[in-house]
N, C-alpha and C positions, 0 to 999 in steps of 0.2 A: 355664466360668463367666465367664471373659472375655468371650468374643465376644456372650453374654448383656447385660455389664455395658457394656461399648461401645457396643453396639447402642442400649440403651435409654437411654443418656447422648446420642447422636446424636439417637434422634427426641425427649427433653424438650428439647433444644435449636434443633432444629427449632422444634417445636411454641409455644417461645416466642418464637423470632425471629418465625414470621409471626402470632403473636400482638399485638407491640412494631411491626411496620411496619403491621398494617390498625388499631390504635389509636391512634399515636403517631407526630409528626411526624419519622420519621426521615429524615438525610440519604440521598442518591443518594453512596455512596461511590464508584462509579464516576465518575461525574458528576467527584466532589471532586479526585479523582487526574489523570482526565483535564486538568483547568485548572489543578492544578501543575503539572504535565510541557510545557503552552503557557507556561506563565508561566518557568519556570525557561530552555525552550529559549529566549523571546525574554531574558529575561536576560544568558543566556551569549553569544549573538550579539550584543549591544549592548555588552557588556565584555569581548571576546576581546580578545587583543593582535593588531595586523596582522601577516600575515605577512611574513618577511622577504624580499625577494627579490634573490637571485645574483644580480650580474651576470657571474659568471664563466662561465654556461652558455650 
């Protein structure tokens, strides 16, 4: 009875996500994450500390 009650929780959920994107202005979450991860790397590199450098080497 599980595999039954999964199954069909997977496709009414399906069934409405591509319901919700061919209706409804949904974002590209790919899209969204990919331009945090640009934003966050240029972040970090503009407020790193410099490295220290030995001169004992």
């Amino acid at each position: 009875m599980g595999f039954i009650r999964s199954t069909f929780s997977f496709l009414l959920g399906t069934a409405f996500g591509v319901y919700a994107a061919q209706n409804y202005n949904v974002p590209n979450v790919r899209k969204l994450i990919d331009t945090g991860l640009v934003m966050a790397k240029h972040i970090e590199e503009n407020y790193r500390k410099p490295k220290r450098r030995d001169d004992d080497d």
